[in-house]
VMD Tcl script that draws the C-alpha trace (Angstrom):
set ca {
  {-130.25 -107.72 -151.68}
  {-127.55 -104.80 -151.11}
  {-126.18 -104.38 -148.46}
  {-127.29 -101.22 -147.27}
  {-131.13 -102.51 -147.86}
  {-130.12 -105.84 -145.49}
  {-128.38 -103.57 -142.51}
  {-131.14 -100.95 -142.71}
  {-134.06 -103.83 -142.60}
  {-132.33 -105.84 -139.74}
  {-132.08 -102.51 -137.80}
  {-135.49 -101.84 -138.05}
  {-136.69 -105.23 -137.20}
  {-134.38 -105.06 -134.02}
  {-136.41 -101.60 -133.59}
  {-133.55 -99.91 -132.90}
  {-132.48 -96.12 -134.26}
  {-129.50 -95.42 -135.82}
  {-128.47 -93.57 -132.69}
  {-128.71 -96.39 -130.58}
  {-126.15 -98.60 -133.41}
  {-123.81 -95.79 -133.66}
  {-123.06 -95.58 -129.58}
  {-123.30 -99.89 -129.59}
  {-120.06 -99.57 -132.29}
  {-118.41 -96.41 -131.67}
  {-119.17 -94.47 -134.66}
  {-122.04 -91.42 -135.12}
  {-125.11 -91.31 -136.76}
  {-124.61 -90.10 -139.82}
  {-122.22 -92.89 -140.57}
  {-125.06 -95.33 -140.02}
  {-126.92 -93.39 -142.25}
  {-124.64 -93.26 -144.94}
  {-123.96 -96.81 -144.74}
  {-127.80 -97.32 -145.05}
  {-127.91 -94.86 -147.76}
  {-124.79 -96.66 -149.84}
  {-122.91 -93.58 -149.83}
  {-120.16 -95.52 -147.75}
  {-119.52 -99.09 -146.75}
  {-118.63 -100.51 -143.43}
  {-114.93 -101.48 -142.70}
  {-114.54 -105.11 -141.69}
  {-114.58 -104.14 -137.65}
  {-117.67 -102.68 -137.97}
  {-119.45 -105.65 -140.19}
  {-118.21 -107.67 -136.73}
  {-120.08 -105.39 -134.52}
  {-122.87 -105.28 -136.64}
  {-123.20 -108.76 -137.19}
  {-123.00 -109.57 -133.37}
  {-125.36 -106.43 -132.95}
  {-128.19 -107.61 -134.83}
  {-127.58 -111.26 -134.20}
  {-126.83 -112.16 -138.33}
  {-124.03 -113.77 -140.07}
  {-121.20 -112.22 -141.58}
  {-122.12 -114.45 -144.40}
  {-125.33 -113.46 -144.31}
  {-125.05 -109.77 -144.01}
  {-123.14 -109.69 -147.26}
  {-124.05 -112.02 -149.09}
  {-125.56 -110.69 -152.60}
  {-123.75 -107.92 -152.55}
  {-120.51 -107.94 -155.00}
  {-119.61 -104.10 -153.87}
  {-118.94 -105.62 -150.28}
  {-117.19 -108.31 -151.44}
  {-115.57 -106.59 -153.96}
  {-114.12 -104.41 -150.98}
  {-113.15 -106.90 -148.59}
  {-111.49 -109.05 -151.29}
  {-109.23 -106.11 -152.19}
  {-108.09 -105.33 -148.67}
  {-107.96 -108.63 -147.97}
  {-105.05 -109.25 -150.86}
  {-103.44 -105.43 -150.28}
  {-102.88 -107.02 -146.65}
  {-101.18 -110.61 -147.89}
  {-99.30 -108.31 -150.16}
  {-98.01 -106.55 -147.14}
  {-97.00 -109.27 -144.88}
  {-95.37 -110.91 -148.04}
  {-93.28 -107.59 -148.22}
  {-92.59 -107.50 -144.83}
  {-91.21 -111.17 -144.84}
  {-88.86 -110.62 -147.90}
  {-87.03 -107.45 -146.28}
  {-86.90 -109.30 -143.44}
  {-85.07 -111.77 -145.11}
  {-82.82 -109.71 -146.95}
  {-81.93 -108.12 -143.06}
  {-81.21 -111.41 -141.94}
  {-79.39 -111.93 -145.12}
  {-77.09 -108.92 -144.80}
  {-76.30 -109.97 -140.70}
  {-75.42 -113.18 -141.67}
  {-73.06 -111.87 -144.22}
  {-71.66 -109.27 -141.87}
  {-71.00 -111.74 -139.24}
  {-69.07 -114.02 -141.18}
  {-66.90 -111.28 -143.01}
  {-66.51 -109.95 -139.45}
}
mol new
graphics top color blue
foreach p $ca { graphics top sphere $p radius 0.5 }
foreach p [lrange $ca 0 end-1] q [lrange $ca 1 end] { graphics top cylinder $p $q radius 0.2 }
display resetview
């Protein structure tokens, strides 16, 4: 099951509107609705408050879907790549005061 079909489901089970899920995680309706729709997914935060919201596993929530998964995986490795830049400037910082104190 998409994901879009499981959130939209669980909401209405919980008999809540979108309204109500918008104010709970600090976003508006229409983003609800277009996350319902599959016109946008959910960033990671928001799968949190969700998944607390409607009392449902992360696991659960996206399971079956690959276009979730797909997503998460790829911001997932953008941010290792990050940190791994951020380590190897700093370093080549640490580097380049090391060498400047001992020439000094």
């Amino acid at each position: 099951m998409k994901l879009e079909t499981r959130l939209k489901q669980r909401r209405n089970t919980l008999q809540m509107t979108q309204e109500e899920v918008a104010e709970k995680i600090h976003v508006s309706r229409q983003t609800i609705s277009n996350w319902e729709n599959g016109r946008n997914l959910p960033d990671i935060n928001s799968l949190i408050l969700i998944s607390e919201i409607y009392a449902i596993s992360l696991d659960e929530l996206m399971k079956g879907d690959p276009k979730m998964v797909k997503k998460l995986d790829e911001k997932i490795k953008r941010g290792k790549f990050f940190y791994f830049l951020v380590i190897v400037i700093g370093v080549i910082v640490l580097l380049n005061i090391l060498h400047l104190i001992s020439i000094g």
